[in-house]
N, C-alpha and C positions, 0 to 999 in steps of 0.2 A: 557616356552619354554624348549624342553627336551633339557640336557645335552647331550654335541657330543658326550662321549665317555658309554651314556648308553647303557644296554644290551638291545636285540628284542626277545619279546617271541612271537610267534602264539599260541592266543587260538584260538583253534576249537570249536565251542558251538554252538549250535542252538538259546542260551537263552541268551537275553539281559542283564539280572537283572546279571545272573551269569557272564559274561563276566566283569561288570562293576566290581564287587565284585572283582575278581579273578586281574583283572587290577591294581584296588584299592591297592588293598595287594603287586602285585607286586613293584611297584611303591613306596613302600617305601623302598625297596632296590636298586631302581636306576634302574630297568626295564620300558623300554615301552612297551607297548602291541601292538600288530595288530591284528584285529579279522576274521574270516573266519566261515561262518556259518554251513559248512558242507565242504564236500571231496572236490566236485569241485572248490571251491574256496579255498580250503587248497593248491590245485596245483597248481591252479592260481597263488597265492599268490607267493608260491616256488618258480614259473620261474619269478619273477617279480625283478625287480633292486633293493626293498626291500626286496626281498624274501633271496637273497644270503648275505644280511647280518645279516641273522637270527641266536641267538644263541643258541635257544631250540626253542621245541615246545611243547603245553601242548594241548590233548584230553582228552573230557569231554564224556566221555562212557556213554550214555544214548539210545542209538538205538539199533538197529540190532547187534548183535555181528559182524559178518561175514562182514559188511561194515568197523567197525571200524578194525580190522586186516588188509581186503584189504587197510587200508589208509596207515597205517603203514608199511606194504611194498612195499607200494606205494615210499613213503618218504623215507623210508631207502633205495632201491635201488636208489634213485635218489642222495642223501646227506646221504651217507653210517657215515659219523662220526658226524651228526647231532644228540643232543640228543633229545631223543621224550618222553616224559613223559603220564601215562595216569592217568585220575581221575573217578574214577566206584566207585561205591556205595558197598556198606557191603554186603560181602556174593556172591561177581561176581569173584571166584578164578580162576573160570572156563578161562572165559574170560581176566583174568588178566595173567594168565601163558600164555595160546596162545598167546597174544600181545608179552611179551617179548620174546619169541620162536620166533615172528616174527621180532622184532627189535628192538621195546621198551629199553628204557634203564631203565625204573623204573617206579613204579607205586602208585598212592595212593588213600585211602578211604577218600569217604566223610561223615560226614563231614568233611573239613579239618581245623587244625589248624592254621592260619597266620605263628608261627614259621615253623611248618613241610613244609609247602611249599615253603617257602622262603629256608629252607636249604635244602628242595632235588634241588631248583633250583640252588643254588650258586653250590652245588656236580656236580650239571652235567654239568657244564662249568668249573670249578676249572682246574688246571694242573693237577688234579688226575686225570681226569673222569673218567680213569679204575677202578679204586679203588671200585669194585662194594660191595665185600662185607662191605662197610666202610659207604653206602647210609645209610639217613634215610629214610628206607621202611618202610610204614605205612600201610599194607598190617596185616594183624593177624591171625591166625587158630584161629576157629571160638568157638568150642564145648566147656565149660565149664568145670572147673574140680572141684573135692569134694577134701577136704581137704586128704583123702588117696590118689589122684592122683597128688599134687603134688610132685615135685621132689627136692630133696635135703636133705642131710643128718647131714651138718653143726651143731656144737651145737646152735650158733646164730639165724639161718635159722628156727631149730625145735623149737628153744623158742618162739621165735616169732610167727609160725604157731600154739602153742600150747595155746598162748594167745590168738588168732585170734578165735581158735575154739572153748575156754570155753566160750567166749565172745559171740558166734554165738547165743548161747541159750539164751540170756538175751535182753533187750529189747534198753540197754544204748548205745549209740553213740561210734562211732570209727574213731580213727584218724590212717589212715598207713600214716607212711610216708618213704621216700626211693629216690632213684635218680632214672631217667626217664629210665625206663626199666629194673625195679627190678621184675615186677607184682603186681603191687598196686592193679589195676584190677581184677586181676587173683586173689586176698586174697579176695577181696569186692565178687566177685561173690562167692566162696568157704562161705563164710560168709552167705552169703544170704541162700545158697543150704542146709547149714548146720541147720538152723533157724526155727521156726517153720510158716513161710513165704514164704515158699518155692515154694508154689503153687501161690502163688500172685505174681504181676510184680513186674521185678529189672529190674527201670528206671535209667539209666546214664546219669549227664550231665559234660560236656566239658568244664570249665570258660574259658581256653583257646582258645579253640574253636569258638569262637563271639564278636562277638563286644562289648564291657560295654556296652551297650546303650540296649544291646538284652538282654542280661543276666538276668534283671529283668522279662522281659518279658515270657521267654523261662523257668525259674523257677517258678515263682506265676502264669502266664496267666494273661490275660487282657480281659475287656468288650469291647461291640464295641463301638467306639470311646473315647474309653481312653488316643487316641494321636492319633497324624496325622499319618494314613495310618492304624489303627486299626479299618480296614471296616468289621469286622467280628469277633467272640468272638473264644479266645483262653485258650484251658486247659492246666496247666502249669505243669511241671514236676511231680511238690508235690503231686501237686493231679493223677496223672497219676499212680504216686507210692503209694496210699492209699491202706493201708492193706500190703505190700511189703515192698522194702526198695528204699531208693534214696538213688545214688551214686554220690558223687561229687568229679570231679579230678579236679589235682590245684587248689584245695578249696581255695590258697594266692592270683588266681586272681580275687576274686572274691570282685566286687564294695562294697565300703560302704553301699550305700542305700540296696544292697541286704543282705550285713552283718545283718541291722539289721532288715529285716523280718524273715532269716532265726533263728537267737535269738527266736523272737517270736513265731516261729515255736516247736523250742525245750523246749521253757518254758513253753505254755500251748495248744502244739496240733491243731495251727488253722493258715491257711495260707488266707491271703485276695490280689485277686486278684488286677491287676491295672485298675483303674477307677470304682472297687466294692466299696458300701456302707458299705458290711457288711462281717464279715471273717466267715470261715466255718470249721467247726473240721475237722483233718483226722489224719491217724493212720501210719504213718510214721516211719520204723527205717530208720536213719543214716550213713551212713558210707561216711569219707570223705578222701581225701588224697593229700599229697601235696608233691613236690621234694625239696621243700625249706623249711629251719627251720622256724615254725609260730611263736617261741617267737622272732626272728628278726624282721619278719613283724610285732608285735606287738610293740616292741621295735621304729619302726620308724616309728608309729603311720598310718600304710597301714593296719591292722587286728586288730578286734574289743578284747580287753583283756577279755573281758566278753563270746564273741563269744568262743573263744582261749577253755576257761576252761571246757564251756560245749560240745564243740568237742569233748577234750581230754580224757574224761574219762577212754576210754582202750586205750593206744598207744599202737601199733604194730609198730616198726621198724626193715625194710626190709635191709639185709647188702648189698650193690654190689657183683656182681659177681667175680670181682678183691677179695673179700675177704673170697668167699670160690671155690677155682678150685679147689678141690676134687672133688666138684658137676657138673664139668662141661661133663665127659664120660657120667654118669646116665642120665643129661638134653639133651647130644648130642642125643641120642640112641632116646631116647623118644619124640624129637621132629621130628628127621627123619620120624618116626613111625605117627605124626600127618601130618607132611607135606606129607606122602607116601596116606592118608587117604584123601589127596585133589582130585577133579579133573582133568583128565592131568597128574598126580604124582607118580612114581612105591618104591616100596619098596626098600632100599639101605641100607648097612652095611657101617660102618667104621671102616676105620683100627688102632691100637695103636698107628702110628707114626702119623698119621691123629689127634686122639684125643691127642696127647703128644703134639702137634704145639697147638690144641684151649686151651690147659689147659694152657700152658706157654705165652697165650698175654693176657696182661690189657685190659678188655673190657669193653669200656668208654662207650659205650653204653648198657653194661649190657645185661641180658637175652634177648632184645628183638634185642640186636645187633648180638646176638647169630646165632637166629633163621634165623636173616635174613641173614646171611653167609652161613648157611647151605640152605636154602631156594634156594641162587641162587646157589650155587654146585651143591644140587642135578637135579636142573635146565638143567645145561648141561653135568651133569657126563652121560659119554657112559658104564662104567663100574659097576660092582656089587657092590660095594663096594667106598666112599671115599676114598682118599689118601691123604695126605699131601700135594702133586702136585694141590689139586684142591681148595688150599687156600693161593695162590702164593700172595696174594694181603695183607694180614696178617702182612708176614712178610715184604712185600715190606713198609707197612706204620709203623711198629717198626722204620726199616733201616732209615726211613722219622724224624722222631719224633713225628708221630701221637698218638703213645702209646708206651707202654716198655711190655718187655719181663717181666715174673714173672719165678720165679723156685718154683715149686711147692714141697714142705717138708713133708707134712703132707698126711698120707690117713684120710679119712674120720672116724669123731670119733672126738677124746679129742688131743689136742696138749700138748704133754706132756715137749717141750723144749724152752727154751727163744730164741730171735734172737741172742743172742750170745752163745747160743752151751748149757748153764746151764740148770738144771732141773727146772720148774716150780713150787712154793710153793704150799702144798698138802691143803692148801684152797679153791686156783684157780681151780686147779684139780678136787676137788671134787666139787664145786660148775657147775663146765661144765658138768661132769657126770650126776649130777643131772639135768642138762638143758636137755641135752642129751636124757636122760632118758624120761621126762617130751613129751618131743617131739615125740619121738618113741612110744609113747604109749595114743599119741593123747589127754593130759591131763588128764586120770583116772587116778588119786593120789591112789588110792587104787592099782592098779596096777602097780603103780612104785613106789610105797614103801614097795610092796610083790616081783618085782623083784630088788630090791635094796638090800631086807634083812630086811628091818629095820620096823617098827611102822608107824603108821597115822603120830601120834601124833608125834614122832622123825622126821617125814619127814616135816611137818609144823615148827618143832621149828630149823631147819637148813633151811630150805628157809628162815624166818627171820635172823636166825645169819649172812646167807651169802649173803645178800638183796637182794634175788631176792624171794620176799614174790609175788610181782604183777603176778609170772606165774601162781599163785598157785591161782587168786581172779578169 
């Protein structure tokens, strides 16, 4: 029996299987569902004595463009403070901007994540619900970048990307790890781009994303009838990514039993489907990534120690964005510039007191909480240019205790001062230089030990003294 005081979402779907799914997930945050298979009974539904005690609504954008907009202002004019969510597929930006033009309060890609959905729904009924740029939009710009296109300048930031890249050319496994919207993604694909695989697929999978139960499936493939409902043979990730690389995000949720076929993938090359006889070579790199520490997981016995070690061979760690806003005018500028490259989307400047308000908040959601502030600004800015006026919801969630203010001290470069006002020890210093360096020049040690000053051989034997020998393998 539902509970009296849960929330009613309407999905809209044409499709059973997805409705039941989408319910499923709801439901475990105390949502009921009602379903409506299309417009006319989305309105139905609305004028119904259930309808007005609805607390969202979620659209599964699979038709016609142009219908699913009409429904949408259909519903917003009718229940103007109703939130309406929409769910489209990768790569429908087109259609995703006009929905929120039309009233949409937010939007997301599928596939989707159980969490990501569950929290853009609790955002859009919360006491915020203004709070737009504070959603988890799951929305992305789409084009890939090479390791010269990303952005940031941070000595941390360049280290890491400089690891990332010597690493690109080699055939060993990679672990980024970083908090949920650093660009894990955005280093894996740079990685791949960089690689001599570059023309071969980079297949992505989600462990987030699926149910356990799928997961195996959705990685190895299955024959037909290797369990109930496998009426037909499926190719599974790994092999999709033969000759390429496979990407795996939250690599920490990923089941035991698949823990340990992916093991046996890394140890001798050969992945065997479920309900196959016999396993089959393929040519596989790696790269995996996680927002949780994996010696923890290993620690309380959720990740395989064995797994753990042949992951980790190169770690890349990505720092938050809270840790370098120097970086954040260079990424404002340059994301504006990709979202301007959307459909729907015009070109916009921002202004310094605009980018001196994004440099000074904690941004718990990092780069991609970034994007999606600027995302919705440029959304409804009538003017040339950003202003600090069109990120009123920023400061309103500081004022809240959603996040804190930062003061930013430092330009981009080497921080030469302690938090308490003192100079920095000329180890420290010099060893960030060196990172510095290292980064700026995309890992040619030959060239950042020609503009350093110094020797090959001098520039290796102070990477050891000041341990950072790993940027340099």
């Amino acid at each position: 029996m539902a509970k009296a005081n849960a929330k009613l979402l309407m999905l809209v779907d044409e499709e059973p299987a997805q409705r039941r799914l989408v319910a499923a997930i709801a439901a475990r945050a105390g949502w009921r569902t009602v379903a409506a298979d299309g417009r006319t009974e989305a309105e139905l539904q609305l004028a119904s004595s259930q309808g007005l005690l609805l607390d969202a609504v979620l659209i599964d954008h699979h038709g016609p463009g142009e219908e699913t907009i009409e429904l949408i202002e259909t519903l917003n004019a009718r229940r103007p403070a109703l939130p309406l969510l929409l769910l489209t597929v990768h790569g429908s930006t087109e259609t995703a901007v006009r929905a929120m033009r039309a009233g949409a309060t937010d939007y997301l890609v599928k596939p989707i994540a159980p969490d990501r959905l569950l929290a853009a729904l609790d955002a859009a009924v919360s006491a915020r619900a203004n709070v737009g740029e504070l959603r988890p939009l799951a929305e992305k710009i789409t084009a890939p970048l090479g390791f010269d296109e990303i952005v940031g300048a941070t000595p941390r930031f360049r280290a890491a990307l400089a690891i990332a890249a010597k690493a690109a050319r080699a055939r060993v496994p990679i672990l980024i790890e970083g908090e949920s919207g650093t660009g894990k993604e955005l280093v894996a694909e740079a990685v791949h781009a960089a690689s001599g695989r570059a023309r071969k697929p980079f297949v992505a999978l989600n462990c987030s994303a699926y149910p356990q139960g799928q997961i195996c499936s959705d990685l190895f493939g299955h024959e037909r009838g290797a369990f109930t409902g496998a009426f037909d043979r499926k190719v599974g990730r790994i092999t999709q990514a033969d000759g390429g690389t496979l990407f795996i995000e939250n690599v920490s949720d990923l089941p035991l039993d698949a823990q340990a076929g992916l093991l046996r993938l890394l140890e001798d090359g050969t992945v065997q489907p479920l309900g196959a006889r016999v396993s089959h070579d393929v040519d596989v790199r790696l790269v995996a990534a996680t927002d949780r520490p994996l010696l923890d997981e290993v620690a309380a016995g959720r990740f395989r120690e064995d797994l753990y070690y042949r992951l980790n061979v190169v770690n890349v760690a990505l720092p938050p964005l809270r840790d370098r806003p120097q970086d954040v005018p260079a990424l404002a500028r340059h994301l504006l510039a990709r979202i301007a490259a959307q459909p729907g989307m015009r070109a916009l400047g921002i202004t310094d007191e605009a980018l001196h308000v994004l440099m000074a908040f904690d941004w718990p959601g990092n780069v991609r909480q970034l994007q999606n502030a600027l995302f919705r600004a440029a959304l409804v800015c009538e003017g040339e240019a950003l202003t600090s006026a069109d990120f009123p919801q920023v400061a309103l969630a500081a004022q809240d205790g959603g996040a804190r203010f930062v003061v930013p001290t430092e330009t981009a470069g080497v921080t030469l001062f302690e938090p308490d006002g003192h100079i920095r020890n000329l180890e420290e210093i010099e060893a960030d230089v060196i990172r510095l360096a290292i980064g700026h020049y995309r890992g040619r040690m030959t060239e950042v030990a020609r503009r350093l000053g110094i020797g090959r051989s001098t520039l290796y034997r102070k990477l050891a003294e000041l341990g950072i020998g790993e940027v340099a393998a």
